[in-house]
C-alpha positions in Angstrom: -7.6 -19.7 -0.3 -6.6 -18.2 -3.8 -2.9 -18.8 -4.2 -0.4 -16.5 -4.7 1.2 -15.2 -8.2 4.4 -15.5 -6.8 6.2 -17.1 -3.9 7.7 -14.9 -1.0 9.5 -11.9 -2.3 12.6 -11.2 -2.1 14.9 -9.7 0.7 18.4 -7.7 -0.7 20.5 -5.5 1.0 20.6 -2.1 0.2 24.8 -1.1 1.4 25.0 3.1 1.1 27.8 4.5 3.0 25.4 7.5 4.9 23.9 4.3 6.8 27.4 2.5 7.2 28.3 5.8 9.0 24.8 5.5 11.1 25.5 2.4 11.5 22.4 1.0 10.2 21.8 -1.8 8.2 19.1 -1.9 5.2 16.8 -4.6 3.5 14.6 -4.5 0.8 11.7 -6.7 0.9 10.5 -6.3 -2.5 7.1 -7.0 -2.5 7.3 -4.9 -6.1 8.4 -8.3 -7.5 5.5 -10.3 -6.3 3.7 -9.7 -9.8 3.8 -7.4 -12.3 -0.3 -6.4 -12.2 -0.5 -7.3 -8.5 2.7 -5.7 -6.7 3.2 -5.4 -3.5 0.5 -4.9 -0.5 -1.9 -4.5 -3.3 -1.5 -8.4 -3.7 -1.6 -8.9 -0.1 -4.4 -6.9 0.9 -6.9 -8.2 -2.2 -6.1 -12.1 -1.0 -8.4 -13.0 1.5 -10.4 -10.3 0.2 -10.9 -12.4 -3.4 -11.0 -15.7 -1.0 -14.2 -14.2 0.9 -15.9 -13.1 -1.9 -15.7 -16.2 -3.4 -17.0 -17.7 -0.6 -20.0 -16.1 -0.4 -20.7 -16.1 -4.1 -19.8 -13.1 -5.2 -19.2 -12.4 -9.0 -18.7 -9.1 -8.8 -16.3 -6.7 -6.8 -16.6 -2.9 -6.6 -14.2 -0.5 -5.3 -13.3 3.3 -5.3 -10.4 5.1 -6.3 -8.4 8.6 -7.7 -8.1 8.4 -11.7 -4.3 7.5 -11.1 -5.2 4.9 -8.1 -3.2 1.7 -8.1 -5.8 0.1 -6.1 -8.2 -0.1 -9.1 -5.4 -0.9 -11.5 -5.2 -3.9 -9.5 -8.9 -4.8 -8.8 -9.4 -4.3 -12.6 -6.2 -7.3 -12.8 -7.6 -9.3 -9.7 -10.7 -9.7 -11.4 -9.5 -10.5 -14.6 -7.2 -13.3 -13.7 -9.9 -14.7 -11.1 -13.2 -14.7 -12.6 -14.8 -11.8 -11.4 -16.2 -8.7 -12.9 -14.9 -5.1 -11.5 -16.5 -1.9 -11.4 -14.5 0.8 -10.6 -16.0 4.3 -9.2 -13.3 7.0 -9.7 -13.3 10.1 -7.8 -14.4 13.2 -10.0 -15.4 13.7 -13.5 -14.4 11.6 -16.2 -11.7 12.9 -18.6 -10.8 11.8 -22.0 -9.0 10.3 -23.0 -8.3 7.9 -19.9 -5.0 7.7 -18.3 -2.7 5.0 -18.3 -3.9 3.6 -15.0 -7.7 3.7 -16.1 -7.1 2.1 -19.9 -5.3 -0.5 -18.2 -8.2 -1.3 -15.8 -10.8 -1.0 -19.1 -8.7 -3.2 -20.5 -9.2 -6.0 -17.8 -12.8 -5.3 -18.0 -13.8 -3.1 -15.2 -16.2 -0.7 -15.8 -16.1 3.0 -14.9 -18.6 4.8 -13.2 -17.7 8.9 -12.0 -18.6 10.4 -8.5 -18.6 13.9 -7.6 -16.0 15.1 -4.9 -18.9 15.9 -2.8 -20.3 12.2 -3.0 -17.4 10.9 -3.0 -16.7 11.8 0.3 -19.6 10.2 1.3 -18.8 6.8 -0.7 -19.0 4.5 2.1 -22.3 5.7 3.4 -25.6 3.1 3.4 -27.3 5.6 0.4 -24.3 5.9 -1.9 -23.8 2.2 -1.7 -27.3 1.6 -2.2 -27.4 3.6 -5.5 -24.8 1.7 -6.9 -26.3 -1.4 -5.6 -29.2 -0.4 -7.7 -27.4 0.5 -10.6 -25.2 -2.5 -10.4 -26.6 -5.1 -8.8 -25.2 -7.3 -6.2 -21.6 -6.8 -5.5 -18.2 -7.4 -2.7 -17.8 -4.1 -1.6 -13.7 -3.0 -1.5 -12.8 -0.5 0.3 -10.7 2.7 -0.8 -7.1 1.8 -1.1 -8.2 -2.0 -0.2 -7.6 -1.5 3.7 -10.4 -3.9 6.2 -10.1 -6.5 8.0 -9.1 -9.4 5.5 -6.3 -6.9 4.2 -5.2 -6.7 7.7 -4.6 -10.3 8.2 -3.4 -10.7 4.5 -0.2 -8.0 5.1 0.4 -9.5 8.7 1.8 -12.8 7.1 4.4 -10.3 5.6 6.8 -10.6 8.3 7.2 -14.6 8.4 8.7 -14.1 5.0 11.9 -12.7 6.7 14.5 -15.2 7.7 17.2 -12.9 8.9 17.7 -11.4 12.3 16.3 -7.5 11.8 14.9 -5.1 14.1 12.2 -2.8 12.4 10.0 -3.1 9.4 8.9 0.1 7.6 6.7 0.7 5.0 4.8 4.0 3.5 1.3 4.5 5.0 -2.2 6.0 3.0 -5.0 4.0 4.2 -3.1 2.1 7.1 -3.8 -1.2 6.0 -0.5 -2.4 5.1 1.1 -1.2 8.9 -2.0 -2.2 10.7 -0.9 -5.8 9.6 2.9 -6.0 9.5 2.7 -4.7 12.8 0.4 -7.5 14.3 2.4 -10.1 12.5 5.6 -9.2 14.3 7.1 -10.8 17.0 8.0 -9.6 20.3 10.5 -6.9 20.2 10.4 -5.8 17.2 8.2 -2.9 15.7 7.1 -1.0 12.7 7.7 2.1 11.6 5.2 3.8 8.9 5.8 6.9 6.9 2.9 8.9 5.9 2.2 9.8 2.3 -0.6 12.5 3.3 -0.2 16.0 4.1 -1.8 15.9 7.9 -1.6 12.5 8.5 -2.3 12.2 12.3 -5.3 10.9 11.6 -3.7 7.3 10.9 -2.7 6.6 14.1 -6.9 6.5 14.5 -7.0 4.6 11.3 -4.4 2.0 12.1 -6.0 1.3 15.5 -9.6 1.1 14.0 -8.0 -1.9 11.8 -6.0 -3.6 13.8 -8.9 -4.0 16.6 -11.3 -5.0 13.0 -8.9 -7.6 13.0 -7.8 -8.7 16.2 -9.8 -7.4 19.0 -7.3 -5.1 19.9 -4.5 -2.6 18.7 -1.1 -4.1 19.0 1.0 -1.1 20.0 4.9 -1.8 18.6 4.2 0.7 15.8 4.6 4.4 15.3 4.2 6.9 12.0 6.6 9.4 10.8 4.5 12.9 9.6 6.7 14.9 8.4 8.0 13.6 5.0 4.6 13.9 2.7 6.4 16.4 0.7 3.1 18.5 0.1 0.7 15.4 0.1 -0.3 12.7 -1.7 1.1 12.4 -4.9 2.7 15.3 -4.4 6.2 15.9 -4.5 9.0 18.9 -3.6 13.1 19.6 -4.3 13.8 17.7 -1.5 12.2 14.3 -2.5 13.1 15.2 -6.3 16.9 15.5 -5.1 16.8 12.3 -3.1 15.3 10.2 -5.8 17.9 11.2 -8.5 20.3 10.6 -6.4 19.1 7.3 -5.0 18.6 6.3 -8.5 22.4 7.6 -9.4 24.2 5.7 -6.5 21.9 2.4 -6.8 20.2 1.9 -10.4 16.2 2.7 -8.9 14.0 4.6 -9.5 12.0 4.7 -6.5 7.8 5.5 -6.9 7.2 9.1 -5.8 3.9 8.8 -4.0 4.9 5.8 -1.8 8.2 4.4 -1.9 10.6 7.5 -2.4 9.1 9.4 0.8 9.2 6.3 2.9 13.2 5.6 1.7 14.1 9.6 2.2 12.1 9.3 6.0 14.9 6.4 6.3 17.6 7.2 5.2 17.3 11.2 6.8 16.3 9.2 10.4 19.2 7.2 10.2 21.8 10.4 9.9 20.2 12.2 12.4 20.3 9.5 15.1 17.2 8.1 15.3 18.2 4.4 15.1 20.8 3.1 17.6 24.1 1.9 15.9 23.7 -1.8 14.4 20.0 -1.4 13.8 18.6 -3.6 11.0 15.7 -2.2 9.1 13.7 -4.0 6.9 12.0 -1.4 4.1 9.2 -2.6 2.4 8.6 -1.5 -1.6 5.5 -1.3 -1.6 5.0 -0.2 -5.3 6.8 -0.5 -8.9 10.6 0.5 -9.0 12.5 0.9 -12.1 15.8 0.6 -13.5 17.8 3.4 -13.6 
C-alpha cells in the first residue's frame, strides 16, 4: 500500500457560543492538513486507487474534471509524486490562458485533453473511453470527483482516526464517495450526516448506496443528506453563505472553501440553532478542502 504524506490529521475543537447555547459540541477533523497538494478526501479517495493501479501495472491514470476541479489538481500531484503519468479530460472547451487549478496540474505533468458538454456527459460510456483509449493508450481509469469502490474503503478508515467520544461525523457531499465511506467505517450508534454541494441533490442518496453496496455488498444505513444548503449549486454561492463565511472567518480566523466546506459548516451550525441535534451532541465536521487564515 502507498503510504500516506501525512499521519492522521488533526482533531480541534471549534467553541462558538450559538452551539454552547444548542448545546452542541464541535470538532474539526482537518483532513485539509493532510498535505498541501493532496488535502483532504482527495488523499483518501486516490490511495488504494494509486495502490491498485500499481498493482496491475499501470503507468498511466486518466480522470475527468470541471476546469476548476480539485480532483485533477490532485491526480496531476498524485502522479507526479508517484511515478505515474496523468491525463486529465476537462469538461468544455479549452480557455487560455489556463486557470490556476489547470497550470498547476500542467505543471505536474498531466496532460489536457477538452470534451464537449454533450460528451461529456457521456464520459463513462464503453465508446468515449475507447476513443481515448485509442488516443492514449492503455490507462487506470478514475472516476469524476474520484468516487468507486477503492475510494470507498479509503475514506471509511477516516473514522478510526478519532479517539474522543463523539456522536456524528459530517462532511459536504458531490460525488458521495467521501460519506459512502465514513459511514461504513463507523461504529454502532453513531451516524453520518452529509450536506449536499448540488442544487437537486436527491439523487445522492442513490449515489451513496450504489457505492457503499460497490464496496460492501450492502448499503449501511446510519447516514442521511441535508438538501437544502447548495446555495444555488455547485460552486455557487448566495448572501446567506457570503454572510456566514465572513463572519465565521471574523469570530475564528478561517476562511472556510465556498464550494465544500462553508455550506457543510452553515448546514451545522443553522441545524444546531434550530434543534436538530439533542443537547450534548458531539459532532465531528470534516474539512474536506483548503482553509485559510483569516
Amino acid at each position: 500500500m502507498i503510504g500516506a504524506p501525512v499521519a492522521p490529521s488533526p482533531l480541534t475543537e471549534l467553541r462558538d457560543p450559538r452551539l454552547a447555547q444548542a448545546g452542541v459540541r464541535l470538532l474539526l477533523k482537518r483532513d485539509d492538513l493532510l498535505h498541501p497538494d493532496l488535502p483532504g478526501n482527495k488523499w483518501r479517495k486516490l490511495r488504494h486507487n494509486l495502490t491498485r493501479a500499481a498493482e496491475l501495472g499501470h503507468d498511466t491514470l486518466l480522470t475527468f474534471g470541471g476546469a476548476y476541479s480539485n480532483h485533477l489538481r490532485a491526480v496531476a500531484a498524485a502522479g507526479a509524486r508517484f511515478g505515474f503519468r496523468t491525463v486529465g479530460v476537462v469538461r468544455g472547451e479549452e480557455h487560455l490562458p489556463l486557470n490556476e487549478v489547470l497550470t498547476f496540474a500542467v505543471g505536474r505533468g498531466m496532460r489536457l485533453t477538452y470534451l464537449d458538454r454533450t460528451t461529456y456527459r457521456a464520459k463513462h460510456t464503453a465508446p468515449v473511453v475507447e476513443a481515448l483509449r485509442e488516443r492514449f493508450g492503455r490507462f487506470y481509469l478514475l472516476p469524476e470527483g474520484g468516487s468507486n469502490a477503492l475510494a470507498v474503503h479509503g475514506c471509511a478508515e477516516l473514522p478510526a482516526e478519532i479517539a474522543v467520544p463523539y456522536d456524528i461525523v459530517c462532511c459536504p457531499v458531490g460525488t458521495g464517495g467521501t460519506l459512502a465511506g465514513i459511514a461504513a467505517g463507523l461504529e454502532p450508534g453513531r451516524r453520518a450526516l452529509g450536506v449536499s454541494v448540488l442544487r437537486g441533490g436527491a439523487f445522492l442518496t442513490d449515489e451513496v448506496t450504489r457505492l457503499q453496496t460497490e464496496a460492501y455488498g450492502q448499503a449501511s444505513g446510519n447516514w442521511s443528506i441535508a438538501l437544502d444548503f447548495h446555495s444555488g449549486g455547485y460552486a455557487r454561492s448566495d448572501a446567506a453563505l457570503e454572510t456566514f463565511t465572513d463572519d465565521f472567518a471574523a469570530r475564528h480566523g478561517l476562511r472556510l472553501d465556498r464550494i465544500y466546506v462553508a455550506k457543510m459548516m452553515r448546514a451545522v451550525f443553522t441545524m444546531a440553532e434550530n434543534g436538530a441535534f439533542p443537547p450534548g451532541t458531539v459532532i465531528v465536521a470534516v474539512i474536506t478542502g483548503p482553509m485559510s487564515q483569516g
